[in-house]
C-alpha positions as CSV (number, residue, x, y, z in Angstrom):
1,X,92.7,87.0,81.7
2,X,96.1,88.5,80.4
3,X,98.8,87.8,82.4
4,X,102.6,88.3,81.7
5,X,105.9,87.3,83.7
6,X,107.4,89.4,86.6
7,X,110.9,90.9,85.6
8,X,113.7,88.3,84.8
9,X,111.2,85.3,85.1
10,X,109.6,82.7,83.1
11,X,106.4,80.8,84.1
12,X,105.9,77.1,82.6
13,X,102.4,77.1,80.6
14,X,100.0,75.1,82.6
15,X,99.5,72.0,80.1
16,X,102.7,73.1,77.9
17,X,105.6,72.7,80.5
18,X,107.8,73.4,77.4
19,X,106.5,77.0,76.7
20,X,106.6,79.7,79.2
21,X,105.1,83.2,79.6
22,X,108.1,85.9,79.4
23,X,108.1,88.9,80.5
24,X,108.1,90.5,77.6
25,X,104.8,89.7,76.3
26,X,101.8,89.4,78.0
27,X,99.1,85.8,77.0
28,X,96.1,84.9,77.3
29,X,94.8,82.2,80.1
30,X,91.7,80.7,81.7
31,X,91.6,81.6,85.8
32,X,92.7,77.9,86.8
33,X,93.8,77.3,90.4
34,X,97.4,76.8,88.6
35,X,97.6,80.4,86.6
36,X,96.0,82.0,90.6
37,X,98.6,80.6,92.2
38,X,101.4,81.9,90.2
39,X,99.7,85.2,90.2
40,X,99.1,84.9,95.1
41,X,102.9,83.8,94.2
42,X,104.2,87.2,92.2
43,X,105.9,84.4,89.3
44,X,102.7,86.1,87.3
45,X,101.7,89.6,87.2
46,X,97.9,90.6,85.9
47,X,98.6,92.7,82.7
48,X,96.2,95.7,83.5
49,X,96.7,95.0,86.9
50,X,100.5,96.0,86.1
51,X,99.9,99.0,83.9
52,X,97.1,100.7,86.5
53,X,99.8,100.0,89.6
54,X,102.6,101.3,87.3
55,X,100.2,104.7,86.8
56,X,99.0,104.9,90.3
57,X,102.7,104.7,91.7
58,X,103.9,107.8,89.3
59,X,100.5,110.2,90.4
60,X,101.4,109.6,94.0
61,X,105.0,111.7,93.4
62,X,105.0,115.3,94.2
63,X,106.1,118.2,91.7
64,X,108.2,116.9,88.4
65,X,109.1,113.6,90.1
66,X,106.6,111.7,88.1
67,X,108.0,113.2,84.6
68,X,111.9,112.0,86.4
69,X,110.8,108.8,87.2
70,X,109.3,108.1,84.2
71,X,112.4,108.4,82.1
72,X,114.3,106.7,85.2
73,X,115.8,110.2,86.6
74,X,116.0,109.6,90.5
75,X,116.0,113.1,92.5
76,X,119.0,114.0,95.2
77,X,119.5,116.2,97.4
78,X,122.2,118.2,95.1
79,X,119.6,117.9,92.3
80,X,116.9,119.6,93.9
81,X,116.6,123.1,92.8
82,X,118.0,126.2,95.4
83,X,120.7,123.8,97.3
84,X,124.2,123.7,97.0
């Protein structure tokens, strides 16, 4: 399975205490009962997991909000179109 860090974290390798998994780049891993637990914990995140929740949270916005959220544009009241 792919796995790669949450944001701002880095997760020992299970027999290589001296490497971690970033997260900036996703690895490759067996399913131990180590690599699951970091994963029930949130330390790891399942790479496609990841993307397909990523997706799933920008097609649940209404109108253009998906397009401004992608590119990090968050809506306000004075942004919205027809109010003062």
């Amino acid at each position: 399975m792919n796995v790669i860090a949450a944001p701002g974290l880095q997760v020992p390798m299970e027999d290589q205490p001296r490497r971690y998994i970033s997260d900036s780049e996703s690895v490759t891993v067996e399913p131990t009962a180590y690599y699951l637990r970091q994963l029930a914990d949130g330390d790891l995140l399942e790479e496609d997991q990841a993307d397909s929740q990523d997706l799933a949270a920008l097609d649940h916005l209404p109108d253009d909000s998906a397009e401004l959220a992608a590119v990090g544009v968050k809506k306000t009241a004075s942004s919205k179109k027809g109010t003062a």
